[in-house]
C-alpha positions as CSV (number, residue, x, y, z in Angstrom):
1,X,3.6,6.3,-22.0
2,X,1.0,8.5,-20.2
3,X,3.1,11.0,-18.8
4,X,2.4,15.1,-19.2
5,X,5.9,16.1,-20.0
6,X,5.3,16.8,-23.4
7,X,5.9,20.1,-25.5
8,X,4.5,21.4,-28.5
9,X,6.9,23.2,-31.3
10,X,6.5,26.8,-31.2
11,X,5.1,26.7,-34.8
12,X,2.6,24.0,-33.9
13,X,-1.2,23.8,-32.4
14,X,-1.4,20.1,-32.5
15,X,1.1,17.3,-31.9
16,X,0.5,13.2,-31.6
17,X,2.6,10.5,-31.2
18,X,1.5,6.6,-31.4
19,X,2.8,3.9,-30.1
20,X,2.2,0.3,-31.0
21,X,3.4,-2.5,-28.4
22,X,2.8,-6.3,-27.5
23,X,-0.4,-6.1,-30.2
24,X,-1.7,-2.8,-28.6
25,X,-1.6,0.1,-29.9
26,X,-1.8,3.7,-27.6
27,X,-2.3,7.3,-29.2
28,X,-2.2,10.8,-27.5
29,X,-3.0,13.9,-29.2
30,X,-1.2,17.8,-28.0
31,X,-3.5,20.6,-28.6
32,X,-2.5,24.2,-28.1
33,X,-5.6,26.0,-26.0
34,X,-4.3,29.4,-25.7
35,X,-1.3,29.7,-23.1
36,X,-1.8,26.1,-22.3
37,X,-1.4,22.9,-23.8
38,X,-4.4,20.1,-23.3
39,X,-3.5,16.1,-23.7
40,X,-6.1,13.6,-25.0
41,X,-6.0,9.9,-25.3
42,X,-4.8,6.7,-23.0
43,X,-1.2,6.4,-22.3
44,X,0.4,3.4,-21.7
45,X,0.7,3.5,-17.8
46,X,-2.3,5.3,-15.6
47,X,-0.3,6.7,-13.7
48,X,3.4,8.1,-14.5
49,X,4.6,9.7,-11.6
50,X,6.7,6.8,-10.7
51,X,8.0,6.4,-14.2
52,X,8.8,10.2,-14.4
53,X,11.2,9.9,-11.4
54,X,12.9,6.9,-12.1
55,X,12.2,6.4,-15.9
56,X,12.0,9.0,-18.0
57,X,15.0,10.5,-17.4
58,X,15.7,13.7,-19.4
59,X,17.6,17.2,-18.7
60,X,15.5,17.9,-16.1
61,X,13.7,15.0,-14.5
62,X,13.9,15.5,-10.3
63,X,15.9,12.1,-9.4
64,X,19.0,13.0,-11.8
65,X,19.4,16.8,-10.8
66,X,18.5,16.2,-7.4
67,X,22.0,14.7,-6.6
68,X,23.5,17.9,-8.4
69,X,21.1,20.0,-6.4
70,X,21.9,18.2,-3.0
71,X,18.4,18.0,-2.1
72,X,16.8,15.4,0.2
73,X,17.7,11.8,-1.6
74,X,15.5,10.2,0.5
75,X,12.5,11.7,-0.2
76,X,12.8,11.2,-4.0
77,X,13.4,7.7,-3.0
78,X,10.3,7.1,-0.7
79,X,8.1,9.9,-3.0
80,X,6.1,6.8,-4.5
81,X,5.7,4.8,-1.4
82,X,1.8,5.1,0.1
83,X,3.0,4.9,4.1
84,X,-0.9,5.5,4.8
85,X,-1.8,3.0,2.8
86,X,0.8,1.0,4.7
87,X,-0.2,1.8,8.0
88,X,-3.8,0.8,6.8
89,X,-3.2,-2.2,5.9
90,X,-0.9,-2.8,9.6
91,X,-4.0,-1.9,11.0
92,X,-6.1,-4.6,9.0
93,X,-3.5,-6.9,9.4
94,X,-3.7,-6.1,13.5
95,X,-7.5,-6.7,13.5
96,X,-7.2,-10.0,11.7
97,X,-4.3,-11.2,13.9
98,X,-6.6,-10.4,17.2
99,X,-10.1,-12.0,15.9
100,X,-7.8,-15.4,15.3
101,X,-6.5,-15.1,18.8
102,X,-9.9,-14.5,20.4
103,X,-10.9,-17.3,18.4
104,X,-8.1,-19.3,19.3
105,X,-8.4,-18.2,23.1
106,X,-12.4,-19.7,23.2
107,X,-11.1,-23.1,21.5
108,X,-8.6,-23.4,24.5
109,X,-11.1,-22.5,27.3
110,X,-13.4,-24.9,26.2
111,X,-11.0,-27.7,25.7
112,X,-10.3,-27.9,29.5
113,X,-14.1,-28.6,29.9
114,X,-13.5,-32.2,27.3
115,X,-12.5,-34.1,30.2
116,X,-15.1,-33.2,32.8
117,X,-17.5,-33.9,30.4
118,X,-16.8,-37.3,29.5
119,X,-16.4,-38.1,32.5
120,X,-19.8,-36.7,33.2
121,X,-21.3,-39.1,30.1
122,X,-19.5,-41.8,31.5
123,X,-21.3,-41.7,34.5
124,X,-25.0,-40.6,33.1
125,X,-24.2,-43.9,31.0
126,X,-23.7,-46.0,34.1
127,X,-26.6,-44.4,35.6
128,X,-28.8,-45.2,32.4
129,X,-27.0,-48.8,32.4
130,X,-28.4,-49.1,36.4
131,X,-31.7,-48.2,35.8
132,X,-32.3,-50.0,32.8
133,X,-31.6,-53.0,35.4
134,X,-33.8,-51.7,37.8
135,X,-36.8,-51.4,35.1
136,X,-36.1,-54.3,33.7
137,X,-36.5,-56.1,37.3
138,X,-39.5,-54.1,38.1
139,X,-40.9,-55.1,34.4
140,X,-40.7,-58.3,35.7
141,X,-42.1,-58.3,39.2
142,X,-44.9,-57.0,37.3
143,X,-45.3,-59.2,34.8
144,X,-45.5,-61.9,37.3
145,X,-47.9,-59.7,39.8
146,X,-50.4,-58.8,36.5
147,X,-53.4,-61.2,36.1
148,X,-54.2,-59.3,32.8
149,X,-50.9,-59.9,30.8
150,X,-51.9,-59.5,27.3
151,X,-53.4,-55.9,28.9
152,X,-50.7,-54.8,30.6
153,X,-48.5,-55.5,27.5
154,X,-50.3,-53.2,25.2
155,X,-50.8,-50.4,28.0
156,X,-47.3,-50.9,28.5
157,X,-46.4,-51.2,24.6
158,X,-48.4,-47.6,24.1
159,X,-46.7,-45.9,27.3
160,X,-43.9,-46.6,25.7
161,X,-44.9,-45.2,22.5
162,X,-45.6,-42.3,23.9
163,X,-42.6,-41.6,26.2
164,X,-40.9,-42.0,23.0
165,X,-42.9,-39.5,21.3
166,X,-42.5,-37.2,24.4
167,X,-38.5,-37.5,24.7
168,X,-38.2,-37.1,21.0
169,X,-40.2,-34.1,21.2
170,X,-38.6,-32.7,24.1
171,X,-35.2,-32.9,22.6
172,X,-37.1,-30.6,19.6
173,X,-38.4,-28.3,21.6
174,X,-34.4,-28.0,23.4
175,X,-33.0,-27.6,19.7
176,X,-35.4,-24.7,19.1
177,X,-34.8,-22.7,22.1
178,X,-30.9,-23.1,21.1
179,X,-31.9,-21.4,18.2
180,X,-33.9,-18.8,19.6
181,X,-30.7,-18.3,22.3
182,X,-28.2,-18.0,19.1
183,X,-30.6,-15.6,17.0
184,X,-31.0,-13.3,19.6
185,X,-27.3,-13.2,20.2
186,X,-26.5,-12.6,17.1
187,X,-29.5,-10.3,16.5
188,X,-28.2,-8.2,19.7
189,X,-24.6,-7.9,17.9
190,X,-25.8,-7.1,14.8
191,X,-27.7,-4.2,16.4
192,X,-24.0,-3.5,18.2
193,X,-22.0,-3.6,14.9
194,X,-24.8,-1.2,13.5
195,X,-24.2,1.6,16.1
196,X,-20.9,1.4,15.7
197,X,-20.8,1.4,12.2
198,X,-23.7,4.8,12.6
199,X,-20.9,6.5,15.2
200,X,-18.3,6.0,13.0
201,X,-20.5,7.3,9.9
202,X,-21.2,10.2,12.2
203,X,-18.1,10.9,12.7
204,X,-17.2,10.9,9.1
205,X,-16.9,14.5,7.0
206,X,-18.7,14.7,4.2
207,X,-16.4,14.8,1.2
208,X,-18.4,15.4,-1.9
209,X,-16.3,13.3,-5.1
210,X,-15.6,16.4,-6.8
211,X,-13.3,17.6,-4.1
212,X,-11.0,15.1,-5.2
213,X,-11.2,16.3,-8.7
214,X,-10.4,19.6,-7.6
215,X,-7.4,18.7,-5.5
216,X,-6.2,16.8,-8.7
217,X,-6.6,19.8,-10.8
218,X,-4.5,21.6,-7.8
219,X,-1.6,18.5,-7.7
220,X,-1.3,18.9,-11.4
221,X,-0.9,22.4,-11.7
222,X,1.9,22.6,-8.7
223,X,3.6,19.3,-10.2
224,X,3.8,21.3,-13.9
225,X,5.5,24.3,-11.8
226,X,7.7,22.4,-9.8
227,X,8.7,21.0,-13.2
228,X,9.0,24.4,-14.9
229,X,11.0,25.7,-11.8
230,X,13.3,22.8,-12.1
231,X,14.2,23.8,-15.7
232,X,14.6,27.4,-15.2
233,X,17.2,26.5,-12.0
234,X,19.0,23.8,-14.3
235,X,19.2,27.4,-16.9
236,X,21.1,29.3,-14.2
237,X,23.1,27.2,-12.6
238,X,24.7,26.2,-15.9
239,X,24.4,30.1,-16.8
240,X,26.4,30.9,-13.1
241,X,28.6,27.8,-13.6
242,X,29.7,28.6,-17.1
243,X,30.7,32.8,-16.1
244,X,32.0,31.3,-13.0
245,X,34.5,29.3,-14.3
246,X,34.8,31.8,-17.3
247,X,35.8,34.5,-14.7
248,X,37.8,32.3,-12.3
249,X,40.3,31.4,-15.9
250,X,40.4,34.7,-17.1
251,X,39.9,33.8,-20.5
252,X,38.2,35.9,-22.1
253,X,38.2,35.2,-25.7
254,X,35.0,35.3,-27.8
255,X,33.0,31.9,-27.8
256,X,29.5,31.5,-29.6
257,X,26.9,32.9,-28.6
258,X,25.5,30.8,-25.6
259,X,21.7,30.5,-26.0
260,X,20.4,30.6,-22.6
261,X,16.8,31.9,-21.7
262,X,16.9,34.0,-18.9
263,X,13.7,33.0,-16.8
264,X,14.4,35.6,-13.9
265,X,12.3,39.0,-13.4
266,X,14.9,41.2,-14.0
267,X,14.8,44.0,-16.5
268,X,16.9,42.4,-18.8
269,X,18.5,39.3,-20.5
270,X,21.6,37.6,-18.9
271,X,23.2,38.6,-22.2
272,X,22.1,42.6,-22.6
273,X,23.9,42.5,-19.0
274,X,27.4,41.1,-19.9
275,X,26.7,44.0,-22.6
276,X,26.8,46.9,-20.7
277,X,28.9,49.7,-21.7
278,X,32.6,50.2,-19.7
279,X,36.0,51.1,-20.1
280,X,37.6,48.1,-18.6
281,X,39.2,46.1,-21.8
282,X,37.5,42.7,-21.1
283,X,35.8,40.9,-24.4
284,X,32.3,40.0,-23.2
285,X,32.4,36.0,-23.9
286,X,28.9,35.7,-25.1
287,X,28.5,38.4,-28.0
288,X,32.3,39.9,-28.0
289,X,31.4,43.6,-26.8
290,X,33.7,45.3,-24.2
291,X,32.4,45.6,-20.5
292,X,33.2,46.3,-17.4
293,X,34.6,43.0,-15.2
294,X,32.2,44.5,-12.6
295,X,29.8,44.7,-14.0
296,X,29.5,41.1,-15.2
297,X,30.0,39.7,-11.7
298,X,27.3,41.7,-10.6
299,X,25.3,40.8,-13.3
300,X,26.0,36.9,-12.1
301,X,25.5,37.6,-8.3
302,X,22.1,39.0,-9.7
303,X,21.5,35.5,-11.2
304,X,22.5,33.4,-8.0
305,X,19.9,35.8,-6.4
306,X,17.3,34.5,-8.7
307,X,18.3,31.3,-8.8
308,X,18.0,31.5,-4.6
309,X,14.9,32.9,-4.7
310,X,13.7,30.4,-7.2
311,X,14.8,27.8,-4.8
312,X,12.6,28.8,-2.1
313,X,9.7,29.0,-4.5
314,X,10.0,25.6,-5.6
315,X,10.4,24.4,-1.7
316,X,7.3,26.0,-1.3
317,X,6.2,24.4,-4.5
318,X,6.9,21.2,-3.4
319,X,5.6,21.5,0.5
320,X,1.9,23.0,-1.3
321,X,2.1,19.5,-3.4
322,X,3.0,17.2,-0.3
323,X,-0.1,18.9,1.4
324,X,-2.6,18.6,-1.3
325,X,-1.6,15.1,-1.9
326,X,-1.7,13.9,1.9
327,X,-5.4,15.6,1.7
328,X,-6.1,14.1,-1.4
329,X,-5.1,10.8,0.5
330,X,-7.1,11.5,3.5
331,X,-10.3,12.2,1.0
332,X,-10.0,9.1,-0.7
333,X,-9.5,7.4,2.4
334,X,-12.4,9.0,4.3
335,X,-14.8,8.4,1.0
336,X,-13.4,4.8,1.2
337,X,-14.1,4.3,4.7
338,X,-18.0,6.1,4.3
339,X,-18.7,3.7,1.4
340,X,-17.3,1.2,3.1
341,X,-19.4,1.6,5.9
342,X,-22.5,2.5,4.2
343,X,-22.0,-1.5,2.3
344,X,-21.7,-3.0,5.8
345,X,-25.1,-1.4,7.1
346,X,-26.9,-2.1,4.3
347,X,-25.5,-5.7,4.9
348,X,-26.3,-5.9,8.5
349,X,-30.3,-4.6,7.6
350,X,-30.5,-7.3,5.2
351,X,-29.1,-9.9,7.7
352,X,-31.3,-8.5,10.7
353,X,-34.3,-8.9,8.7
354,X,-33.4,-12.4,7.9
355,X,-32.6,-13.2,11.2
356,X,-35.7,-11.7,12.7
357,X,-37.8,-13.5,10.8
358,X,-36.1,-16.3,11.6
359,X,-36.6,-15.6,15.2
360,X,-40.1,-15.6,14.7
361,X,-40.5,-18.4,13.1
362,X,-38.7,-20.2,16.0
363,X,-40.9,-18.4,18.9
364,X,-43.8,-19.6,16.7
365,X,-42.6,-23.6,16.2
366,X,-41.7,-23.4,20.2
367,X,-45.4,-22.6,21.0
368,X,-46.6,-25.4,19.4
369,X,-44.1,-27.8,20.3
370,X,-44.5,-26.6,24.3
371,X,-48.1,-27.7,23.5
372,X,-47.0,-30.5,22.3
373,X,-45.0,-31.5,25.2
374,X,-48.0,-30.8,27.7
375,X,-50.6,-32.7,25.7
376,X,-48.2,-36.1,25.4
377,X,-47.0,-35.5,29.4
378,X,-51.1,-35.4,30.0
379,X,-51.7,-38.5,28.3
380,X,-48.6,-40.7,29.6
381,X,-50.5,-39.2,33.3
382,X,-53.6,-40.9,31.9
383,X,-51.9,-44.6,30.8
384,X,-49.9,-44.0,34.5
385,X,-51.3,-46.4,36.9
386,X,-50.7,-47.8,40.6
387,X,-48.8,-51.2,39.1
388,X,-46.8,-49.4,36.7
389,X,-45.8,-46.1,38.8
390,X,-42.6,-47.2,39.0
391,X,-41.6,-48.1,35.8
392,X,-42.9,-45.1,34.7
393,X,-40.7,-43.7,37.1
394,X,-38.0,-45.2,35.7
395,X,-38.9,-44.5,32.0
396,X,-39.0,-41.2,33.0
397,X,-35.8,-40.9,34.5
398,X,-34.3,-42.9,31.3
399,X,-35.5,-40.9,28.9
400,X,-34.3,-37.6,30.7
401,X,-30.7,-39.4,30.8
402,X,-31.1,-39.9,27.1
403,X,-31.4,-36.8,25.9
404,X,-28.9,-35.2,28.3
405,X,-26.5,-37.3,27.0
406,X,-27.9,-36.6,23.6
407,X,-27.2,-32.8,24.6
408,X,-23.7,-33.7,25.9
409,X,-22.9,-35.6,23.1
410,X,-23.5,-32.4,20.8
411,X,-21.6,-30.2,22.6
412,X,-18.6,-32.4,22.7
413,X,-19.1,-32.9,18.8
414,X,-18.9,-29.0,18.8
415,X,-15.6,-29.1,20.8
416,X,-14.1,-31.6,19.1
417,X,-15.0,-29.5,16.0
418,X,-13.0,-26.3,17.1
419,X,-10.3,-27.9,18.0
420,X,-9.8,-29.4,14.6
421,X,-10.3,-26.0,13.7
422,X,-7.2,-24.5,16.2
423,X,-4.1,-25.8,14.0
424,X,-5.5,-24.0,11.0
425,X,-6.0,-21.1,13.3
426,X,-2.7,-21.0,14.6
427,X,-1.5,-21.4,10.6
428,X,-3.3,-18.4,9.7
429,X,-1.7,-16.3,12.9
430,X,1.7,-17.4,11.7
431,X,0.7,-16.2,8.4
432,X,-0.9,-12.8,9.4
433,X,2.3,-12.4,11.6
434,X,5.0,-12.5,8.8
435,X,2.9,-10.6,7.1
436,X,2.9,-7.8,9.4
437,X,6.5,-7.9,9.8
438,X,6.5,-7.6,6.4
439,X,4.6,-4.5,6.6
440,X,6.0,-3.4,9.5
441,X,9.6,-3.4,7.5
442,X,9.0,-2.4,4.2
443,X,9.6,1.2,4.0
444,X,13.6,0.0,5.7
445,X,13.6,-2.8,3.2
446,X,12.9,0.0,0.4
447,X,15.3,2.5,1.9
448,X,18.0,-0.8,2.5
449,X,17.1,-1.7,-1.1
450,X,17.7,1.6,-2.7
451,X,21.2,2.2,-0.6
452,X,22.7,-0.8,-1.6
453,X,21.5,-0.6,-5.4
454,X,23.0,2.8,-5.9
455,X,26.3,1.6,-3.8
456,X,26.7,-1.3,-6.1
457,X,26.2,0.7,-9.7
458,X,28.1,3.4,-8.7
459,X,31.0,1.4,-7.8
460,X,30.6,-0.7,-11.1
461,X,29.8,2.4,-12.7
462,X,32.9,4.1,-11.6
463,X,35.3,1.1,-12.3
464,X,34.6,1.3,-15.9
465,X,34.3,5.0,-16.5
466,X,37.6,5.1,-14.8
467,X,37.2,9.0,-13.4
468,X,41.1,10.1,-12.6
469,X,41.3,10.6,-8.7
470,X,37.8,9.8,-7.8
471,X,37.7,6.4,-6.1
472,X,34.2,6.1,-4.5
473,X,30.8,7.5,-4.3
474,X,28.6,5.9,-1.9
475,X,25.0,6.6,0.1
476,X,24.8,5.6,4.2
477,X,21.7,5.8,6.0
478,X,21.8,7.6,8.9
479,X,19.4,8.4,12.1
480,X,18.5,12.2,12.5
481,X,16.5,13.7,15.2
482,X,14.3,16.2,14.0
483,X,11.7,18.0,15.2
484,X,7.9,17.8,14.5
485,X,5.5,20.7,16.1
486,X,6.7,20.3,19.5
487,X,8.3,16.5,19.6
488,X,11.6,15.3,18.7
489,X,11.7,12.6,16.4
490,X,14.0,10.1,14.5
491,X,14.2,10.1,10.8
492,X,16.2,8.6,8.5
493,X,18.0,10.3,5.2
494,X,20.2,9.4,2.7
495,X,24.0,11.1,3.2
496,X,26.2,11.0,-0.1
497,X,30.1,10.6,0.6
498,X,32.5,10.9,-2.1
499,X,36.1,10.1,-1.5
500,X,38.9,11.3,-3.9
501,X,42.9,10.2,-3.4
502,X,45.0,12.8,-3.7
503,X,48.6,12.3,-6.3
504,X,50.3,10.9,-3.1
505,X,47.7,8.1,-2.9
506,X,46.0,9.7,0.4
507,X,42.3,9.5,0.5
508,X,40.3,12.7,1.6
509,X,36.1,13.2,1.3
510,X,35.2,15.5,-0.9
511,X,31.7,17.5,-1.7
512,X,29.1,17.0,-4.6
513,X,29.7,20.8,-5.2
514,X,33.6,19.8,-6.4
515,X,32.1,16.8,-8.9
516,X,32.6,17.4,-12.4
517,X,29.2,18.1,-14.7
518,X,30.1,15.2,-16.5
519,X,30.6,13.1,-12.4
520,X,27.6,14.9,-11.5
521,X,25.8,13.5,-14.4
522,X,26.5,10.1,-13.9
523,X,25.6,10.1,-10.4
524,X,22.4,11.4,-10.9
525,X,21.7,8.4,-13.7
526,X,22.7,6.0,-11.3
527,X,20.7,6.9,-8.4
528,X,17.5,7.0,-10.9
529,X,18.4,3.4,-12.1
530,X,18.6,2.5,-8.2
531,X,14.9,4.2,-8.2
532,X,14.7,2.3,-11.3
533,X,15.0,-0.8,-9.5
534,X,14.0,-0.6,-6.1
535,X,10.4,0.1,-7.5
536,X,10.3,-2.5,-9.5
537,X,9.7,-0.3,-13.1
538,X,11.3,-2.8,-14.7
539,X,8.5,-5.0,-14.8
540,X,5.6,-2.6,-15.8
541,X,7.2,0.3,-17.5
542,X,9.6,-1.5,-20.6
543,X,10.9,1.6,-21.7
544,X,14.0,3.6,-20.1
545,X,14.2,7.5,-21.9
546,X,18.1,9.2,-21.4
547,X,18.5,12.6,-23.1
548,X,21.2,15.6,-22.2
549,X,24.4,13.5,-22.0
550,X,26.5,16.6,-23.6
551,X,28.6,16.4,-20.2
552,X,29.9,13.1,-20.4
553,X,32.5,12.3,-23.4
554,X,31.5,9.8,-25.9
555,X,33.3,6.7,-24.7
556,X,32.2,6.9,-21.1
557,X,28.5,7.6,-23.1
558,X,28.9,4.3,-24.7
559,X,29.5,2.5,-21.2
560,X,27.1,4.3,-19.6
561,X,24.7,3.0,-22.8
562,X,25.8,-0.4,-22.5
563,X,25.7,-1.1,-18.7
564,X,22.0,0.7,-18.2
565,X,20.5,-1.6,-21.3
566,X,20.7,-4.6,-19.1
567,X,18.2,-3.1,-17.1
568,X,15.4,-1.6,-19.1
569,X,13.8,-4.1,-22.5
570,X,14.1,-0.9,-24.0
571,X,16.4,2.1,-23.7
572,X,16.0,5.1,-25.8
573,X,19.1,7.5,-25.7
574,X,19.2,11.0,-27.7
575,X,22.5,11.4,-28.8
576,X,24.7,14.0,-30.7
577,X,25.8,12.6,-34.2
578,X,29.3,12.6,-33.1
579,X,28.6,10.8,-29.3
580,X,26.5,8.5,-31.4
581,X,29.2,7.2,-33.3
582,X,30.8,5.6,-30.3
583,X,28.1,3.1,-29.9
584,X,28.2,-0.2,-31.3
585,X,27.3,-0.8,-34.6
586,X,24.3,-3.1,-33.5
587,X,22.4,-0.6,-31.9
588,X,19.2,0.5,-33.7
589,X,19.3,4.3,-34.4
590,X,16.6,6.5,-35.2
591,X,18.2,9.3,-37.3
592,X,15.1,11.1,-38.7
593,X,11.4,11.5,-37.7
């Protein structure tokens, strides 16, 4: 499947294991390098953290013991979630949401300005409409004034010709300096955008890529201790929990010998302790030897000790793994954001040098099209004479009208344009603001999510188990104010309540500590199914691993079977022979590899 929790026998330097699924086959390979074990080959999943919390769930795996353990449900919960990558993508969502609204905002500040300009082309169209009278009575009073009709017609016929030509031209020459206005803006930003984009690049650290293969080396190494320092707690407190109850019954009759291995520094096993030489007549319950009663409880307040000071080592374990992985966050992040950066200036060069050529090209065609203008203007000056001053006048004045209105016209066409574009505007801020809410939410919607999975399987869980007195085992969320460096903050956790009746039918709450193993153990499988679930595993990871169920007796085993294969396409359980036999018939079992 791809995770790293894999052992090789003690007789054994090479292992493998192949799996064939949905027409794909997967093979990884276990080779003994000294003290260590190396693992070769693609796995079915990239990445199994996820799966090893909620999935995989054998003897030892962190969501199932960490009920027994008390530790912080929460976190295990929430361990998967990427809140920077969350507030990253608020951030992007923010952005986005104020670019539409700046958009939106210049759509609505020039649709006040519609009405005052059509009523400004309503009147330069009754202005055109007046002196198009006027010239048209002029034409006339010259017509009848003009001895030389047939003359004045074709001066008249090539003045207009030309003022044609001019007002045609002039609108060119308008359209070019746009251009030359809207290059340079957008030459000036891109030049803006690029010092940014250099400050921010500045401001940057360099993290080389093999950092980040360092700090994975690091995360792996702390994540194979904290699993290592899981097991050898799990070993104790079963070790303490067995002599504990062993002592608190008095029984001391010889049992088997309990294989434990004693992971602690002390000079000796668990079992050469119980040993020891004394002349109290107590019969050592692992080997059967006489010792002192003594010295056996001080041989198990020696192994709570451990099992203490084991505890803090795998707290710091696990704060050393939250660091490296935050930094390993940040460095991805920062090497993001610097390649990131890097794309977008190599963009903005490319587009400057378009752009500038562009401009240049446009500086170029307006020189020659001023020329243009001052060579027709000098020869309308030259067809301009005495009789037809006026109507040149009033050409003049027509064809200035025209191509204002022609201007006008455009920008209204432009207006009308944006403000088709506002409704799809406003769809898209809609849209960006559910999904920021969305964002905004989703680490309560996981927490909400996890709480009321767990509630709801534990309770169906418990009413067919059928534990005697134990009515309810439940998870609230709950506000805490906690303190970070020198600020008080609220943070949510994850309280477990477990209420018990007493033979009288009153209801009390009890602790974790007074669970059975075999209540413990369910627990524990049902708040990694509720992990299970909330991250959605079902969906990529088809396989659900149980192993150590020894605790539980074989008819609750068979339940627990049947309810949890509803969840996972396939569940692999490793059974005893005779828990086994309480399963269904239809099962497949595996009874020899």
């Amino acid at each position: 499947m791809g995770s790293n929790q894999a052992t090789l026998k003690g007789d054994a330097e090479e292992g493998y294991v192949k799996l064939t699924f949905n027409g794909d086959t997967y093979e990884r390979t276990l080779t003994r390098a000294g003290n260590s074990v190396t693992v070769d080959g693609d796995g079915y999943i990239d990445d199994p953290e996820v799966a090893e919390l909620f999935a995989f769930l054998l003897e030892t795996n962190e969501a199932r013991r960490s009920v027994a353990r008390g530790d912080d449900l929460r976190e295990i919960i929430m361990r998967p979630v990427d809140v920077g990558d969350i507030k990253n993508r608020i951030r992007e969502l923010e952005e986005r949401k104020d670019e539409t609204n700046d958009k939106l905002t210049t759509i609505e500040d020039r649709k006040t300005d519609i009405p005052e300009l059509e009523q400004q082309r309503t009147q330069i169209q009754e202005q055109i409409k007046d002196k198009k009278d006027e010239l048209e009575t002029k034409e006339n009073e010259i017509e009848e004034s003009n001895r030389d009709i047939e003359t004045g017609r074709q001066e008249q016929e090539e003045l207009e010709s030309k003022l044609d030509e001019l007002r045609a031209t002039h609108s060119e020459l308008e359209s070019t300096r746009r251009q030359i206005e809207n290059q340079t803006q957008s030459i000036t930003s891109l030049k803006q955008e690029r010092s940014d984009l250099e400050a921010d690049l500045a401001d940057l650290p360099e993290t080389p890529m093999g950092d980040h293969q360092h700090l994975e080396t690091e995360i792996e190494t702390l994540r194979e201790t904290r699993q290592t320092l899981n097991s050898q707690i799990s070993d104790l407190q079963s070790l303490i929990q067995y002599n504990e109850e062993r002592l608190a019954e008095e029984d001391y009759e010889v049992l088997d010998t309990l294989d434990v291995a004693d992971q602690s520094e002390s000079s000796g096993s668990p079992t050469d302790e119980l040993l020891a030489d004394g002349d109290d007549d107590i019969t050592c319950w692992t080997c059967g030897s006489m010792v002192e009663r003594d010295q056996i409880e001080d041989t198990v307040e020696r192994l709570r000790e451990r099992r203490q000071d084991l505890m803090q080592e795998l707290n710091e374990v696990k704060s050393e793994l939250e660091d490296l992985k935050a930094s390993q966050r940040e460095a991805k992040q920062q090497q993001n954001r610097r390649e990131e950066i890097e794309r977008n200036l190599a963009d903005i060069e490319t587009e400057l040098e378009s752009r500038e050529d562009q401009l240049e090209a446009l500086k170029s065609e307006r020189e020659a099209l001023t020329e243009n203008v001052e060579s027709l203007e000098a020869e309308v000056d030259d067809l301009e004479s005495e009789d037809f001053d006026e109507v040149l006048s009033l050409h003049k004045e027509a064809n200035q009208l025209e191509f204002e209105i022609d201007s006008l016209e455009s920008d209204l066409e432009e207006i009308e344009e944006m403000l088709d574009r506002a409704e799809d505007l406003r769809e898209e801020r809609e849209e960006l603001a559910d999904q920021l809410a969305d964002e905004r939410t989703k680490i309560d919607q996981i927490e909400a999510e996890a709480v009321e999975e767990f509630n709801e399987h534990m309770e169906a869980m418990l009413g067919i188990l059928d534990y005697k007195n134990l009515d309810r085992i439940w998870i609230e969320r709950v506000e805490q104010t906690v303190r970070e460096g020198r600020r008080k903050v609220e943070k949510t956790a994850f309280d477990l309540h477990i209420v018990r009746t007493t033979e009288n039918g009153a209801a009390y709450e009890d602790t974790i500590e007074h669970l059975s193993e075999s209540e413990r153990e369910v627990t524990g499988l049902i708040f990694a199914l509720a992990g299970y679930l909330v991250h959605d595993l079902h969906e990529t990871v088809p396989f659900m691993l149980v192993d150590s169920l020894e605790a539980i007796d074989s008819d609750r085993i068979a339940q627990l079977v049947d309810y949890f294969e509803d969840y996972a396409e396939y569940l692999v359980v490793a059974l005893l022979p005779e828990d086994a036999q309480a399963l269904d018939n239809d099962v497949t079992r595996v009874t020899a590899i």
